[in-house]
N, C-alpha and C positions, 0 to 999 in steps of 0.2 A: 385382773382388777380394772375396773374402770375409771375413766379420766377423770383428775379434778377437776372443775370443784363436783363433789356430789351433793345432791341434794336432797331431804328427807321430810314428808310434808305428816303432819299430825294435824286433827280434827278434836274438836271439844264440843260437846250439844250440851246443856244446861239449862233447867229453868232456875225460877226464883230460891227454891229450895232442892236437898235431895242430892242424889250420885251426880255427878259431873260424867260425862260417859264421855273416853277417850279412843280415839280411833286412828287408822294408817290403813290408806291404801291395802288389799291383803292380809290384811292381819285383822286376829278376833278382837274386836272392841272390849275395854274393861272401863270398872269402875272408878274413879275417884271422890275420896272426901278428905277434910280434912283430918289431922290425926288429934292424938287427944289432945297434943300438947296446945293446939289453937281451938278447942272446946268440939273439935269434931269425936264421933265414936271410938277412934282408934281401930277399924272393923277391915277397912280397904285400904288400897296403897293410898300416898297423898301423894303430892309432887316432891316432899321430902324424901319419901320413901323412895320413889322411882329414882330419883336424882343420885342416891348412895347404890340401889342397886345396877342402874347405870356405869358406876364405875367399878363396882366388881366385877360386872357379869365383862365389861372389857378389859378387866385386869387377866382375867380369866381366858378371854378370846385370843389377847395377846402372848398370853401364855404358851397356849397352843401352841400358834405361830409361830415366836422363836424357838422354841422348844422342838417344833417340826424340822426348820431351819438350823438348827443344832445338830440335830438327829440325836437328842437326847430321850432315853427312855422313861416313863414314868407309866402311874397305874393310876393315882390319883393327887386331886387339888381340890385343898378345903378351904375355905374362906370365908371372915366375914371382916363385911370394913362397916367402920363408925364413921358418921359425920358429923361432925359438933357445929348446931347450928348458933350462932351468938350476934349480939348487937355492937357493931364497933363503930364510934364518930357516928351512930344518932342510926345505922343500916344495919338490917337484920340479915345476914348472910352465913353461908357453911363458912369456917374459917381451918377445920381441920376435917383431914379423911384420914383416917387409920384403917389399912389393911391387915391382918393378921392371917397369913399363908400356910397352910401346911400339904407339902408335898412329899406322897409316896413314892420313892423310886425301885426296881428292882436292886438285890443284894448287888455290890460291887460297881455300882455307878459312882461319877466322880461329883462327891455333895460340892465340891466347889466349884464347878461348872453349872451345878444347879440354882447353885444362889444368885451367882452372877445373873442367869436367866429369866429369876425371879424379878432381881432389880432390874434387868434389860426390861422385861414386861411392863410392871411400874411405871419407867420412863416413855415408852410408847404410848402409852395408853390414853388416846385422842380424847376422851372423853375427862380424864383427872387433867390432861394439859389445856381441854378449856377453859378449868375453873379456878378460881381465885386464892381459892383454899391452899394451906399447907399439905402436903403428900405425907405420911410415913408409914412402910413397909417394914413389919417384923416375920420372916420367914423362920422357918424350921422343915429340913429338909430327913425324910424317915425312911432308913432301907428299910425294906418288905424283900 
């Protein structure tokens, strides 16, 4: 790994109307618009969207992680997290992210060491620990 701080630069082009095109360094450029819930199409990501799938996809990375660092066995991890975006003291902000996890393990793994891993991940998860919002993780752990 490399030193902190790290830094990550993103690019936005835009005219008056139309896809907002998001870009990084290396990586394939995509679209954004708004989603329906702000009168956009509902068609491409929005910043909403990216924002909630940002913390799965590092709930998920983290996972890995401990999980490697464990030397815990699994086959599979399903997820999807809700962000409830809402207006509090006059600011529209996420105020909750709900996770909902389901992990396959091989027969005879120990599910309480898995859950544990699931919450270690959770808590890791640089991306849920910049935000303001409330966390909660409901796991369910599945021999296979």
């Amino acid at each position: 790994m490399h030193p902190y701080p790290h830094r990550y630069l993103t690019t936005a082009n835009a005219s008056a109307e139309g896809e907002v095109e998001l870009g990084s360094p290396g990586l394939a450029a995509i679209a954004s618009l708004p989603p329906a819930e702000f009168g956009g199409p509902g068609t491409l990501w929005s910043p909403e969207t990216l924002l909630v799938a940002a913390v799965v996809d590092c709930f998920v990375l983290s996972f890995r992680a401990v999980a490697r660092a464990s030397k815990l066995p699994w086959t599979r991890l399903e997820c999807a997290t809700e962000g409830v975006l809402d207006r509090v003291e006059g600011v529209t902000r996420f105020t909750e992210i709900h996770t909902r996890a389901t992990l396959t393990v091989p027969a005879g793994t120990d599910e309480a060491l898995a859950r544990r891993l699931l919450e270690k991940a959770e808590k890791v998860c640089l991306i849920s620990n910049s935000l303001l919002a409330g966390k909660h993780l409901e796991s369910l752990v599945v021999q296979a």
